[in-house]
Structures are given as structure tokens and as C-alpha cells.
N, CA, C and O atoms as CSV, one atom per row, in Angstrom:
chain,resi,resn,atom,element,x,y,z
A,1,UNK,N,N,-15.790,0.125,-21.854
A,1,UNK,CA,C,-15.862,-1.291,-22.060
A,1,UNK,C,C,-14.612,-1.830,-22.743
A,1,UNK,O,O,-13.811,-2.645,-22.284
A,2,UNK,N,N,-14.596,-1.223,-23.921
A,2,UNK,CA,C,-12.383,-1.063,-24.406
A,2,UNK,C,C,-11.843,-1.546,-23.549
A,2,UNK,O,O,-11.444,-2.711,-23.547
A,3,UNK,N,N,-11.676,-0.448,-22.315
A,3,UNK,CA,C,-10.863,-0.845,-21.477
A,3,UNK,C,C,-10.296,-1.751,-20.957
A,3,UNK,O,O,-9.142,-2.149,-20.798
A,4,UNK,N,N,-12.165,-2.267,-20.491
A,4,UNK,CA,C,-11.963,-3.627,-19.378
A,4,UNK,C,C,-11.593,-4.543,-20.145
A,4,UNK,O,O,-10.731,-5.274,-19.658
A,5,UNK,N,N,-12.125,-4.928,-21.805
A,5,UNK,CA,C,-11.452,-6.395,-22.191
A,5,UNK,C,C,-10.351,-6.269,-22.528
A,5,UNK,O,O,-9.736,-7.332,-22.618
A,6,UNK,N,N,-9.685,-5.167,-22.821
A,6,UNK,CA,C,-8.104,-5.140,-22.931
A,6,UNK,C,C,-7.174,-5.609,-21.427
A,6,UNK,O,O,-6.278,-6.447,-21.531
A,7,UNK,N,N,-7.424,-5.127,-20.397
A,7,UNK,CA,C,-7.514,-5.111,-18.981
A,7,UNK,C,C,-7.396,-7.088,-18.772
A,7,UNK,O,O,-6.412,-7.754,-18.450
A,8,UNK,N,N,-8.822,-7.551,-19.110
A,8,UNK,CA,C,-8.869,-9.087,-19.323
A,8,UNK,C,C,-8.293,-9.822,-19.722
A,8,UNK,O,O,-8.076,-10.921,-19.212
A,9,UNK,N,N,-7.760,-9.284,-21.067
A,9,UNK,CA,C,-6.968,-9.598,-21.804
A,9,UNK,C,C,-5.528,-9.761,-21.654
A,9,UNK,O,O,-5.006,-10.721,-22.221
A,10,UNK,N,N,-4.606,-8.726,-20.773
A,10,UNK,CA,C,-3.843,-8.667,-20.458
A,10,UNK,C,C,-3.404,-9.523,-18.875
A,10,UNK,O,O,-2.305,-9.925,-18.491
A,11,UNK,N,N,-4.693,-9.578,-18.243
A,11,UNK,CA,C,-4.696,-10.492,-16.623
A,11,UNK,C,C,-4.425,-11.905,-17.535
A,11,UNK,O,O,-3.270,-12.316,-17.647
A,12,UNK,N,N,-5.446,-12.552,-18.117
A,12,UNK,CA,C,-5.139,-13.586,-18.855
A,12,UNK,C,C,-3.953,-14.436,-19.065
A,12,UNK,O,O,-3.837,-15.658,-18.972
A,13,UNK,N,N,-2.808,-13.212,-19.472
A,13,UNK,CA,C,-1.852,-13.654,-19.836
A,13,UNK,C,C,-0.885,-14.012,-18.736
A,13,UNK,O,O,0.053,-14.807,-18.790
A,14,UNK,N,N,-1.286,-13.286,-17.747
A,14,UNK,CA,C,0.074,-13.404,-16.428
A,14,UNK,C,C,-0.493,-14.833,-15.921
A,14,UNK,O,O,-1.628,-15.290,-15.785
A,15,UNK,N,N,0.905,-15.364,-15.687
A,15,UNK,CA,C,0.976,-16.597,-15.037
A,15,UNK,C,C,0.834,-16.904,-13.652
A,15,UNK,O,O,1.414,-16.236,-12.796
A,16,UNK,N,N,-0.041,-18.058,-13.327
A,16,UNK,CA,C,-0.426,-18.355,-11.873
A,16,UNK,C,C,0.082,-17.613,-10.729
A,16,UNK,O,O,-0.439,-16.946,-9.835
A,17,UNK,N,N,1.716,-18.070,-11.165
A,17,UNK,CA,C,2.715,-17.887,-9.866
A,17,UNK,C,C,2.589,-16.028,-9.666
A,17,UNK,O,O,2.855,-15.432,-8.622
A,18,UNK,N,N,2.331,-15.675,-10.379
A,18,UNK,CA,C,2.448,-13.998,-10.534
A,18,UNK,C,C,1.256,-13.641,-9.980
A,18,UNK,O,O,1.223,-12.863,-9.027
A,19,UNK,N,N,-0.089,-14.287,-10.636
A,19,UNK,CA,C,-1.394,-13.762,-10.043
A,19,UNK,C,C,-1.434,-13.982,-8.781
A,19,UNK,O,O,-2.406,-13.546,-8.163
A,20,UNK,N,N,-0.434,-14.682,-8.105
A,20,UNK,CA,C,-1.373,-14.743,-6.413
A,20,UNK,C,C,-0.020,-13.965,-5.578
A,20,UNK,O,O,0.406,-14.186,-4.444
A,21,UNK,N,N,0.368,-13.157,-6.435
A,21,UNK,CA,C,1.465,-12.461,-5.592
A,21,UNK,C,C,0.900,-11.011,-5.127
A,21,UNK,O,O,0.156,-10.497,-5.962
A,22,UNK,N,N,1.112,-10.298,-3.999
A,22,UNK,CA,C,0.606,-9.245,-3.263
A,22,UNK,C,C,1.106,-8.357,-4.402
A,22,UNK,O,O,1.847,-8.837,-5.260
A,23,UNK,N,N,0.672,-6.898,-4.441
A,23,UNK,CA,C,1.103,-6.353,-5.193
A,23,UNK,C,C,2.864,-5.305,-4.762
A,23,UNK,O,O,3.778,-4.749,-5.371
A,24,UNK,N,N,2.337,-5.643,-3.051
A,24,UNK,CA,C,3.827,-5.413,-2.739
A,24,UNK,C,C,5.162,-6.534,-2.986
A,24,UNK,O,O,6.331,-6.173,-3.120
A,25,UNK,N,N,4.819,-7.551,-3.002
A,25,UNK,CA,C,5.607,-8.374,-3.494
A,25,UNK,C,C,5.957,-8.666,-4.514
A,25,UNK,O,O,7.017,-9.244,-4.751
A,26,UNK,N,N,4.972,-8.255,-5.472
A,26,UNK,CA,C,5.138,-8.351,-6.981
A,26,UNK,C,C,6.188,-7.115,-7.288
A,26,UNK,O,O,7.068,-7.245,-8.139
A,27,UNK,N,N,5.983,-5.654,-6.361
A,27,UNK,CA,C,6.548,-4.700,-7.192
A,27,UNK,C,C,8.266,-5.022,-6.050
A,27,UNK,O,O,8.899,-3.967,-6.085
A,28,UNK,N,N,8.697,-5.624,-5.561
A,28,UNK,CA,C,9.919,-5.942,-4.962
A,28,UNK,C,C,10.391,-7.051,-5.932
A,28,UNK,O,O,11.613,-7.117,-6.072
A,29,UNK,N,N,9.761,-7.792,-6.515
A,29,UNK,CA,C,10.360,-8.458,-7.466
A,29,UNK,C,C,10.824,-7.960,-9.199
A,29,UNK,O,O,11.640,-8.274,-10.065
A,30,UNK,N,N,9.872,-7.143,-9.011
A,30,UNK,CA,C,9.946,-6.151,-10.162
A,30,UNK,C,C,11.318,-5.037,-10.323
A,30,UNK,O,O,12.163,-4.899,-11.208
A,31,UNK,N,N,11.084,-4.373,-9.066
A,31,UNK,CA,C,12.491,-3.777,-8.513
A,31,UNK,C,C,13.797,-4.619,-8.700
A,31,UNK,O,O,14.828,-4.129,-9.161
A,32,UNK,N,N,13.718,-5.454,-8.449
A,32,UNK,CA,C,14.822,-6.492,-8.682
A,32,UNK,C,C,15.539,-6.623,-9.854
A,32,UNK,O,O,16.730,-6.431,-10.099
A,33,UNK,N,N,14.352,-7.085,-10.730
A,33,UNK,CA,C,14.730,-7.067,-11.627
A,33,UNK,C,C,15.644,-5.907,-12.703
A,33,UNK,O,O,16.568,-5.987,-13.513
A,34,UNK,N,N,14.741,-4.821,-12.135
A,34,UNK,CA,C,15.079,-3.977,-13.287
A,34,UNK,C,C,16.738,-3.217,-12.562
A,34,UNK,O,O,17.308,-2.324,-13.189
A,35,UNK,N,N,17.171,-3.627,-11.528
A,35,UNK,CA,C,18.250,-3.445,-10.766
A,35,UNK,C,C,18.934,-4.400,-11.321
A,35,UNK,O,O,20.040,-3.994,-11.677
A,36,UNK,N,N,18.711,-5.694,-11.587
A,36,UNK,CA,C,19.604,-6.465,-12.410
A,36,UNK,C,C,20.097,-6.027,-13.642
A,36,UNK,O,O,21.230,-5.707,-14.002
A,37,UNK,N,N,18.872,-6.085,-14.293
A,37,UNK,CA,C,19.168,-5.472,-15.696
A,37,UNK,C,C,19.689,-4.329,-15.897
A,37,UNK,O,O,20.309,-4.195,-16.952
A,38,UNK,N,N,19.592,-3.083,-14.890
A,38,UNK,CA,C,20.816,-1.848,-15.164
A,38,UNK,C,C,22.063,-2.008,-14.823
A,38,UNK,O,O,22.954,-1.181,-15.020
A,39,UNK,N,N,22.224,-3.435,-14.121
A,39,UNK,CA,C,24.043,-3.560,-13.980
A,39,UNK,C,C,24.362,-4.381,-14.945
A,39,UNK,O,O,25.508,-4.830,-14.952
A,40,UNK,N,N,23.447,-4.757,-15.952
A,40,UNK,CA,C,24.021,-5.813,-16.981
A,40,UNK,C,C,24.811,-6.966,-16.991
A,40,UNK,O,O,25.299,-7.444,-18.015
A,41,UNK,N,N,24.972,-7.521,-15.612
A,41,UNK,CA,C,25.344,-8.866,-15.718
A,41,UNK,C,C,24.916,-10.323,-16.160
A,41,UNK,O,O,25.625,-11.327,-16.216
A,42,UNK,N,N,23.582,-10.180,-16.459
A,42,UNK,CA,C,23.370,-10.787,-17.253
A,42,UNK,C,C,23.204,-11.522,-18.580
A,42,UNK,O,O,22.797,-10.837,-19.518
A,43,UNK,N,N,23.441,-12.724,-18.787
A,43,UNK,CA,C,23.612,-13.281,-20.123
A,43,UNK,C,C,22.456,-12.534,-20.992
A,43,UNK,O,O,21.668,-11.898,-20.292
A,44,UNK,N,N,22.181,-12.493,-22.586
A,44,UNK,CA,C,21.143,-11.884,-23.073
A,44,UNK,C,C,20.124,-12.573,-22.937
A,44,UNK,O,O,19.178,-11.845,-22.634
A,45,UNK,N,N,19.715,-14.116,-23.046
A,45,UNK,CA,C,18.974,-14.806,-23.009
A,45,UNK,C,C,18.321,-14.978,-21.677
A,45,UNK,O,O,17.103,-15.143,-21.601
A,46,UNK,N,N,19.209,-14.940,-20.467
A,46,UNK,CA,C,18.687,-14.602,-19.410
A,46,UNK,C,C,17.931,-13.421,-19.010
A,46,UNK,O,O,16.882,-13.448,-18.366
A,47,UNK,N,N,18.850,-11.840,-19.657
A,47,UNK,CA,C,17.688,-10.714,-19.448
A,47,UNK,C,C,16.887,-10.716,-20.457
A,47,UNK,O,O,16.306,-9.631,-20.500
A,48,UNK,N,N,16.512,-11.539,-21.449
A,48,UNK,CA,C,15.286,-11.006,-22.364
A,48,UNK,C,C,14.590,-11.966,-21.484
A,48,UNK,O,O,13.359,-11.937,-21.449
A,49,UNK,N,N,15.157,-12.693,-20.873
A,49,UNK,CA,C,13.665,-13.733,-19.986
A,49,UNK,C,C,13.204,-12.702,-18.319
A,49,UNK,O,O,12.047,-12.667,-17.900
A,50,UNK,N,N,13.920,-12.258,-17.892
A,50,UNK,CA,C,13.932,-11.365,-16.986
A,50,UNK,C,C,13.149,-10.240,-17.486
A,50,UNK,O,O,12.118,-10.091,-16.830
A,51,UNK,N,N,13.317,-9.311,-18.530
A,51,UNK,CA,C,12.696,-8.654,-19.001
A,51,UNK,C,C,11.300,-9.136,-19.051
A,51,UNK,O,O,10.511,-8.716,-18.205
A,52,UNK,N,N,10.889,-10.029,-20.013
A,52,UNK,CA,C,9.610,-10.420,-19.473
A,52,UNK,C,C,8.693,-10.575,-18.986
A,52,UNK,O,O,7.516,-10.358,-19.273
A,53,UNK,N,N,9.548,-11.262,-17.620
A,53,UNK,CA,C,9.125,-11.398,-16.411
A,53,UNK,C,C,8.073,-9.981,-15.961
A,53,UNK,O,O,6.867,-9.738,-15.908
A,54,UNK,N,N,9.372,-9.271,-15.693
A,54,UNK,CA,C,9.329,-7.544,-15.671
A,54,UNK,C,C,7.753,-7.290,-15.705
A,54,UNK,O,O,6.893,-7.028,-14.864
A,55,UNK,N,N,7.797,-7.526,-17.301
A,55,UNK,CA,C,6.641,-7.241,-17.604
A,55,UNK,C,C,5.376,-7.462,-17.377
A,55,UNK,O,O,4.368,-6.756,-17.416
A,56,UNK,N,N,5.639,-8.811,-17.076
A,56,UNK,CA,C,3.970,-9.780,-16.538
A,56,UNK,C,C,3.948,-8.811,-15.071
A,56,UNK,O,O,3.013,-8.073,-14.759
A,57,UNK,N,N,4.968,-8.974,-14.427
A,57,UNK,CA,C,5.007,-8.400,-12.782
A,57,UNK,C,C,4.390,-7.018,-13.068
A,57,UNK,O,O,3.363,-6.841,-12.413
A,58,UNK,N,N,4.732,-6.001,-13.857
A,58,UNK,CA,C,4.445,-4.666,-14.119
A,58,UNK,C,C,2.824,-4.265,-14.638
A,58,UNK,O,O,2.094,-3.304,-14.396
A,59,UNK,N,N,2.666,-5.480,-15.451
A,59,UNK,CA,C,1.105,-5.621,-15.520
A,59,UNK,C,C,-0.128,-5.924,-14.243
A,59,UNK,O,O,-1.257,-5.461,-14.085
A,60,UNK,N,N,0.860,-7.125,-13.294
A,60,UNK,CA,C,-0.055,-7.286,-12.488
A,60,UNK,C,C,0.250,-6.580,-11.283
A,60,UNK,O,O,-0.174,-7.109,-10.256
A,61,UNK,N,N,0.857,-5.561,-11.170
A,61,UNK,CA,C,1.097,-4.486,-10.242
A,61,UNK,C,C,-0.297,-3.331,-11.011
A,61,UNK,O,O,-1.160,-2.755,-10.349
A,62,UNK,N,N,-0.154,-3.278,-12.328
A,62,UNK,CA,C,-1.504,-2.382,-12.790
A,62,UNK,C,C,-2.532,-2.669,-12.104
A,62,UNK,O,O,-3.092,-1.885,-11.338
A,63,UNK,N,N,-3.011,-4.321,-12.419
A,63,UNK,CA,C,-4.194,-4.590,-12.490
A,63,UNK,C,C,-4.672,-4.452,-10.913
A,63,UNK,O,O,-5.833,-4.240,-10.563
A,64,UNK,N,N,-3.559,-4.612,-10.055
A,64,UNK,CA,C,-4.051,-4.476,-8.373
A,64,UNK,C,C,-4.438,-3.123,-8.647
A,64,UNK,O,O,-5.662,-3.023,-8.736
A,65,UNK,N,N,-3.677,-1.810,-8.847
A,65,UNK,CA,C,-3.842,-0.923,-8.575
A,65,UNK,C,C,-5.041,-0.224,-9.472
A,65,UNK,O,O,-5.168,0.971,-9.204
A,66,UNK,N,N,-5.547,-0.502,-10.035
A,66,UNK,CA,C,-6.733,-0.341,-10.805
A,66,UNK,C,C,-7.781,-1.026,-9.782
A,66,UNK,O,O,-8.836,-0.511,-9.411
A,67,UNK,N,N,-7.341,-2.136,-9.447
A,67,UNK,CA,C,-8.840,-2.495,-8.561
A,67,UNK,C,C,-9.163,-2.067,-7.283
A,67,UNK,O,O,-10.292,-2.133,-6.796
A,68,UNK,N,N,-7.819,-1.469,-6.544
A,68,UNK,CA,C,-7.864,-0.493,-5.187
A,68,UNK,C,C,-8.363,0.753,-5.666
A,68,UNK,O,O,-9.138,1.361,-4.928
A,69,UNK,N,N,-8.070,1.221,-6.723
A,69,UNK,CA,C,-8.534,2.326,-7.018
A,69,UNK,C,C,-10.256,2.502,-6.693
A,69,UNK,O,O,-10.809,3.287,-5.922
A,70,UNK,N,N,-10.884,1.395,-7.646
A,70,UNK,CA,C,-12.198,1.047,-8.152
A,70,UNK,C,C,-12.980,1.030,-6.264
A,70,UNK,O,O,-14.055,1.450,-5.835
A,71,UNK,N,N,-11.966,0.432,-5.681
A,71,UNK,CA,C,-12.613,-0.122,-4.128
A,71,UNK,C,C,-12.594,1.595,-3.306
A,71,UNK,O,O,-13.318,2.082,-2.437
A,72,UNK,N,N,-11.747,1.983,-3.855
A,72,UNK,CA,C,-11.870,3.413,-2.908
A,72,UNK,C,C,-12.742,4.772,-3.334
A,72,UNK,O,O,-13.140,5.615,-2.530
A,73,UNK,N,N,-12.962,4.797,-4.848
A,73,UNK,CA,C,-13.568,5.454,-5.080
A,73,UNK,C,C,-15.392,5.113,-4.491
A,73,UNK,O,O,-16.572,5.459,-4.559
A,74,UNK,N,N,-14.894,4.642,-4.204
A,74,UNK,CA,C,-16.740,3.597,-4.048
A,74,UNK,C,C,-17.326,3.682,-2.448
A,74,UNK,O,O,-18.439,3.467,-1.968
A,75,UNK,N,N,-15.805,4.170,-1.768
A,75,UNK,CA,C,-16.236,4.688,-0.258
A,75,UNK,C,C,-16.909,6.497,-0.222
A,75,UNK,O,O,-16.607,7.601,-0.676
A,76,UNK,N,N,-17.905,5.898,0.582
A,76,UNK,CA,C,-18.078,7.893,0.716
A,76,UNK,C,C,-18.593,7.622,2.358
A,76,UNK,O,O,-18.661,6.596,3.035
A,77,UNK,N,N,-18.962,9.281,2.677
A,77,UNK,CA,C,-19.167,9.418,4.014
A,77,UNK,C,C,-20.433,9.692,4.111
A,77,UNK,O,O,-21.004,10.622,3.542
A,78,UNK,N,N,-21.004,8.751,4.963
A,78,UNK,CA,C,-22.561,8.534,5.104
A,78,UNK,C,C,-22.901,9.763,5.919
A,78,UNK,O,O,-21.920,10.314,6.418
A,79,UNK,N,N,-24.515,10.513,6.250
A,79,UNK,CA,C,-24.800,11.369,6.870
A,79,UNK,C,C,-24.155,11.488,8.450
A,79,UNK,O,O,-24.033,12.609,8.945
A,80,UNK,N,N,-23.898,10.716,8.934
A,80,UNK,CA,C,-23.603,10.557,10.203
A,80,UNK,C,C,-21.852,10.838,10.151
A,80,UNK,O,O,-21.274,11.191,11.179
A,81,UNK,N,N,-21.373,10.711,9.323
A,81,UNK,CA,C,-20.108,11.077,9.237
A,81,UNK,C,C,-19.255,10.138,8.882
A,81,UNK,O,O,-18.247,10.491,8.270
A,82,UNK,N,N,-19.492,8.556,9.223
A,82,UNK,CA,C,-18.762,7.622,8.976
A,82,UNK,C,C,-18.538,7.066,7.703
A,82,UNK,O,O,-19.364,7.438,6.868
A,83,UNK,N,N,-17.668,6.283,7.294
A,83,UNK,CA,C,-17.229,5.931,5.730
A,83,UNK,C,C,-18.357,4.768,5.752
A,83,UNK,O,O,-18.629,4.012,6.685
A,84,UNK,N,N,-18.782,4.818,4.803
A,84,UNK,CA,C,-19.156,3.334,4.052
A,84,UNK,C,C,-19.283,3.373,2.267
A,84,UNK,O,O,-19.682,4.078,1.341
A,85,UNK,N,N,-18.650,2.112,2.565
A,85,UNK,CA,C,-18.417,1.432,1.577
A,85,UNK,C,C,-19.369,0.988,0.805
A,85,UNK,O,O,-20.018,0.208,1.502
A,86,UNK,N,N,-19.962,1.059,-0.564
A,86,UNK,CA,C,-20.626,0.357,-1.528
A,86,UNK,C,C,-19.860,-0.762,-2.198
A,86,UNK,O,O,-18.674,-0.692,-2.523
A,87,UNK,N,N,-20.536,-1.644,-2.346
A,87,UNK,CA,C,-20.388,-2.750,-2.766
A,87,UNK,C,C,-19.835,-2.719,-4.395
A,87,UNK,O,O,-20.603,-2.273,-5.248
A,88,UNK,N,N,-18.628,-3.155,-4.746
A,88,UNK,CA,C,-17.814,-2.713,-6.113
A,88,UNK,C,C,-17.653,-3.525,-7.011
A,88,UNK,O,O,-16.809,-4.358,-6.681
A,89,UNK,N,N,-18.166,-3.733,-8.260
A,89,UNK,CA,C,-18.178,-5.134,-9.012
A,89,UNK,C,C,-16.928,-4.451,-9.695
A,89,UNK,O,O,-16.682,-3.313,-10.093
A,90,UNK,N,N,-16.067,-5.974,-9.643
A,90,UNK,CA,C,-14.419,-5.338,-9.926
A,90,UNK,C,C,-14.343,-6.627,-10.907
A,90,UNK,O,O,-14.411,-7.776,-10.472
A,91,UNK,N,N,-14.165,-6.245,-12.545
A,91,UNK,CA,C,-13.956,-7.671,-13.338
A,91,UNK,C,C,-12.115,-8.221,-13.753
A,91,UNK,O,O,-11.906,-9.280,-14.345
């Protein structure tokens, strides 16, 4: 239970524009970034805002992958052989 309101806690904080980003798109922007920031051309004020960024993106790359996780563990293979899926309350 820890977990999840820390988890909440942390979705909370990421901003709109971030929450409705795919998590492949989020982690190409993420990449970006941190490719910026190892060539250091940036002003400091610009990479501590980049950095940031980073971070919200790096969180909500977690939180997808925590909830694919949750969706796959939840498939099994019915007697007949085929997958099905149970229904996954994901908060």
C-alpha cells in the first residue's frame, strides 16, 4: 500500500503535457535530453530546467511500465490453451 501512494504521489506531480505522452515518446524525449546534457552546451539554468524535465519524463516512463507490468501479469492460459486476460484494477 506504501507503494501505491508514493506511486500517486509521484503521478501527481508530472505535468499534463507529460501525462498524455506514450511511453515511447516520453522515453525519446528523455533520451534527448540526457544527450544534451552530456555535451554540455547548455546554459546552467537551462540544464537544471532540462534536468527536471528528465525527471518528470523518467517518472512517467516508470509509472507506464509498472502498469504494463500489472496488465501482463494478470494474463494466463485458460484450459483450452488460449490467453485470457483478467480484468486489472491499475490505480
Amino acid at each position: 500500500m506504501a507503494a501505491d501512494k508514493a506511486q500517486e504521489k509521484a503521478e501527481s506531480k508530472i505535468p499534463a503535457d507529460i501525462k498524455k505522452m506514450s511511453f515511447e515518446d516520453a522515453l525519446a524525449e528523455l533520451e534527448e535530453i540526457v544527450g544534451d546534457l552530456e555535451q554540455g552546451a547548455n546554459k546552467l539554468d537551462d540544464a537544471i530546467g532540462a534536468y527536471e524535465r528528465g525527471t518528470l519524463l523518467k517518472k512517467h516512463c516508470e509509472t507506464k511500465l509498472h502498469k504494463a507490468k500489472a496488465r501482463i501479469e494478470k494474463i494466463s492460459v485458460g484450459p483450452d490453451g488460449d490467453a485470457v486476460a483478467e480484468p486489472v484494477e491499475i490505480s
